[in-house]
C-alpha positions as CSV (number, residue, x, y, z in Angstrom):
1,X,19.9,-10.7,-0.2
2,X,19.2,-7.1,0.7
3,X,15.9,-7.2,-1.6
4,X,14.8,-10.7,-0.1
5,X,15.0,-9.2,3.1
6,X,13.2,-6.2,2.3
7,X,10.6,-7.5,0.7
8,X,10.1,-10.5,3.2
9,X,9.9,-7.9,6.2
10,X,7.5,-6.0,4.2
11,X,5.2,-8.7,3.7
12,X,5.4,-10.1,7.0
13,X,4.3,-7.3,8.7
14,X,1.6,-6.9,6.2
15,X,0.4,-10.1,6.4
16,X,0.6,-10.1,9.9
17,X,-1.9,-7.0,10.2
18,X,-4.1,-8.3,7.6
19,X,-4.7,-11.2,9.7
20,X,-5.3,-9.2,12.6
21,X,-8.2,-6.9,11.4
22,X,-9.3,-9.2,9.3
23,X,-9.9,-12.2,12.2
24,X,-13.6,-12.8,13.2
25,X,-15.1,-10.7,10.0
26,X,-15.6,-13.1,7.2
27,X,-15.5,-12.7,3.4
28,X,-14.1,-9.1,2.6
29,X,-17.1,-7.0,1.6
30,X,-15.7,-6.1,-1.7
31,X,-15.2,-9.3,-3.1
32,X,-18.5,-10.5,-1.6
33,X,-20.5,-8.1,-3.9
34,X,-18.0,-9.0,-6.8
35,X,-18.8,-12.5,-6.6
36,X,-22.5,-11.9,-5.8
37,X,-22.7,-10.0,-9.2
38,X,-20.4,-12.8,-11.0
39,X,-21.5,-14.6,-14.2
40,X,-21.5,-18.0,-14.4
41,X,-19.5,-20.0,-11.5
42,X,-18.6,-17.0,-9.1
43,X,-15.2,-19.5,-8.6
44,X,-14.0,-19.5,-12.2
45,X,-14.7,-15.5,-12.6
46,X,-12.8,-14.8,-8.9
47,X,-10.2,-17.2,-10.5
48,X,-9.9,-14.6,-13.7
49,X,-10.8,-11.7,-12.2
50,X,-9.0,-12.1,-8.6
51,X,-6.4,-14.4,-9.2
52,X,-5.1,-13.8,-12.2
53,X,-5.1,-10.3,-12.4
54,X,-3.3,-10.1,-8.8
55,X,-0.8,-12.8,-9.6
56,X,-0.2,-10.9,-12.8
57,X,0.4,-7.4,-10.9
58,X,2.4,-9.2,-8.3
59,X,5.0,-10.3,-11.4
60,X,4.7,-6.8,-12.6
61,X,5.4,-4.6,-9.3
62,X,7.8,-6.9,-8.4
63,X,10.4,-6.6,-11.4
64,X,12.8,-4.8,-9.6
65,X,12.7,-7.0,-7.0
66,X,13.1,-9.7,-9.2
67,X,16.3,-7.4,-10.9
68,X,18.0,-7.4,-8.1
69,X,18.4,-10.7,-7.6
70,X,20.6,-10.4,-11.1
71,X,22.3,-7.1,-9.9
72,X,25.9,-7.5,-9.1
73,X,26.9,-4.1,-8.7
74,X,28.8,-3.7,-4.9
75,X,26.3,-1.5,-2.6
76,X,26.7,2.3,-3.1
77,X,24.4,5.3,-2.6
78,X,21.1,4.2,-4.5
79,X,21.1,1.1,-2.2
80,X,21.8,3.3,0.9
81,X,19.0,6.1,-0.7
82,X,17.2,2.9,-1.3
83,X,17.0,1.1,1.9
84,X,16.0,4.1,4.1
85,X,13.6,5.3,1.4
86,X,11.8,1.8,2.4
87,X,12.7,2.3,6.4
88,X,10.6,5.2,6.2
89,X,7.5,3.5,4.4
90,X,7.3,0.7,6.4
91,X,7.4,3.5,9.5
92,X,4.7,5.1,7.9
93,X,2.6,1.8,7.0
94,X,3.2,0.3,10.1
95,X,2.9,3.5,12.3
96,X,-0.4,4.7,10.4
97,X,-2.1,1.4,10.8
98,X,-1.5,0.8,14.4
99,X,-2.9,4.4,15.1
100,X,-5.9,3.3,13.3
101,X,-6.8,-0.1,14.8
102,X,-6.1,1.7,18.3
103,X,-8.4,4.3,17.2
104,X,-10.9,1.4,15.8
105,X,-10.3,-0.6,18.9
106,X,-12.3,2.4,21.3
107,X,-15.8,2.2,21.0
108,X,-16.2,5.8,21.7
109,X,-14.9,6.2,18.0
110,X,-17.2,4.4,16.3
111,X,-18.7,6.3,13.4
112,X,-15.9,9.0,13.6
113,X,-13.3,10.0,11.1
114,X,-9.4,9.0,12.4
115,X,-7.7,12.2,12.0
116,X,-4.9,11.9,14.9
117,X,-1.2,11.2,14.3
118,X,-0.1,10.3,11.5
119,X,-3.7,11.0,9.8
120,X,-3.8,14.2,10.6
121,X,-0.7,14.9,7.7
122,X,-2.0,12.8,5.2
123,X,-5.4,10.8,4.8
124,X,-3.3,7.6,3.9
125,X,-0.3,7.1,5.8
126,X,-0.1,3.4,4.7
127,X,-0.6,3.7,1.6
128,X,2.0,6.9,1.6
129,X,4.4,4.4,3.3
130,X,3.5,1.5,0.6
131,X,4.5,4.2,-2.2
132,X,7.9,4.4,-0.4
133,X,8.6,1.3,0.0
134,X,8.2,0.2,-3.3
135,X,10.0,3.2,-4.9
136,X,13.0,2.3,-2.5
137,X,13.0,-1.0,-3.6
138,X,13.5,0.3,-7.0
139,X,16.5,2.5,-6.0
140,X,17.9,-0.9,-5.3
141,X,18.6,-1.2,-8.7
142,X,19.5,1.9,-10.3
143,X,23.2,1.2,-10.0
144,X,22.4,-0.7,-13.3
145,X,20.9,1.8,-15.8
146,X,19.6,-0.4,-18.3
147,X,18.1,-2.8,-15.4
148,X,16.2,0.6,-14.0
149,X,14.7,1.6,-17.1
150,X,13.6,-2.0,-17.5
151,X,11.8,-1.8,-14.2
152,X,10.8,1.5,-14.0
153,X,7.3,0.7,-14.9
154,X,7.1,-1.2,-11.5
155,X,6.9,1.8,-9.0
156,X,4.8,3.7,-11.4
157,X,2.2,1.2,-11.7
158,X,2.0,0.7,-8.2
159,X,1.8,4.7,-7.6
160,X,-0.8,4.7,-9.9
161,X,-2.6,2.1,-8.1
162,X,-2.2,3.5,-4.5
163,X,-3.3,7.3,-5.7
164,X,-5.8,6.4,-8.4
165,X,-6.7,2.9,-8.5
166,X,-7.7,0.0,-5.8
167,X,-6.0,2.1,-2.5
168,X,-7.0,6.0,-2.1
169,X,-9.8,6.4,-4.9
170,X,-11.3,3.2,-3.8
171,X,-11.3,4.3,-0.8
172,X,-12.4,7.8,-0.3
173,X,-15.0,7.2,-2.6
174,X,-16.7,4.6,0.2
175,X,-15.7,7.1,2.7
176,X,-17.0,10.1,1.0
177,X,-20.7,9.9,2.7
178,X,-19.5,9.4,6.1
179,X,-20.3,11.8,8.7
180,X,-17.1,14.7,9.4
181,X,-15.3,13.1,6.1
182,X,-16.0,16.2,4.3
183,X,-14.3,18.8,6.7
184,X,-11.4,15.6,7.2
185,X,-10.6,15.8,3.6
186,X,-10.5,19.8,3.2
187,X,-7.6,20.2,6.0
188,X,-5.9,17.7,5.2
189,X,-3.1,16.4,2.5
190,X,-4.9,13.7,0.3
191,X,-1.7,11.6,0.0
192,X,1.9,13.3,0.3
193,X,2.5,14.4,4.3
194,X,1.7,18.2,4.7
195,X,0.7,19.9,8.0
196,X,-2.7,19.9,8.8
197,X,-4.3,23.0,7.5
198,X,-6.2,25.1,10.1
């Protein structure tokens, strides 16, 4: 029940700012281009290349989700660690993007780097807090032993993802040409919290 809730408040909120910043913009860019470039019938190869592959990831990240629907172990110190290892990412996830889209929101900021709050500690405070939550979620289950080393490849391939994959690579490198990026990304922590150096 704990793990339902988590997850379903996780994906609530996300869903709900997806919605929100995405409203009014059509197609996201990145698939646009991916389909643009797409072989064949651009909605078979978003079906194999989109679809499948996400669906596929979700099963995967999800395993100890999944786990601890099987887990009958009473609650003890890894789900206590657990649960406020995820309080604290969705703080940071949800804290980090409402700084942004108020920073977004004034036009006097168009075309400059966010480095306020939250930003100012790490360049990705949501995706800092998404590594949190998802390694908390794990903790759920490492009452079990043999359930946690079943599962383990869950959080790792979904802090692969966020530091090297689809979330801060991705990222950085479409942000890398933008104007004040440069001195952004020398004072501050490119993923785990630090104070901003001077």
């Amino acid at each position: 029940l704990l793990a339902t809730a988590l997850t379903c408040a996780w994906g609530l909120r996300l869903a709900v700012h997806i919605g929100r910043r995405g409203r009014g913009h059509g197609e996201d860019p990145r698939y646009a281009a991916m389909l643009a470039k797409a072989p064949g019938s651009p909605a078979a190869y978003a079906f194999r290349k989109v679809y499948l592959l996400q669906g596929a990831l979700v099963w995967l990240v999800s395993l100890p989700v999944q786990a601890a629907m099987y887990v009958r172990d009473p609650a003890g110190a890894f789900t206590i660690l657990g649960t406020l290892l995820w309080a604290v990412g969705l703080t940071f996830e949800a804290v980090g993007d409402g700084q942004l889209a108020r920073f977004k929101a004034d036009p006097a900021n168009k075309g400059k780097v966010m480095d306020r709050g939250l930003w100012s500690w790490t360049r990705h405070p949501n995706y800092f807090g998404d590594f949190l939550v998802w390694w908390g979620l794990f903790l759920l289950v490492c009452a079990a032993p043999a359930v946690a080393a079943a599962t383990l490849v869950s959080p790792l391939v979904m802090s692969a993802l966020l530091i090297f994959g689809s979330g801060k690579a991705l990222l950085e490198r479409h942000m890398a040409e933008r104007p004040g990026y440069a001195a952004y990304r020398e004072r501050t922590s490119g993923f785990f919290p630090l104070p901003p150096k001077r």
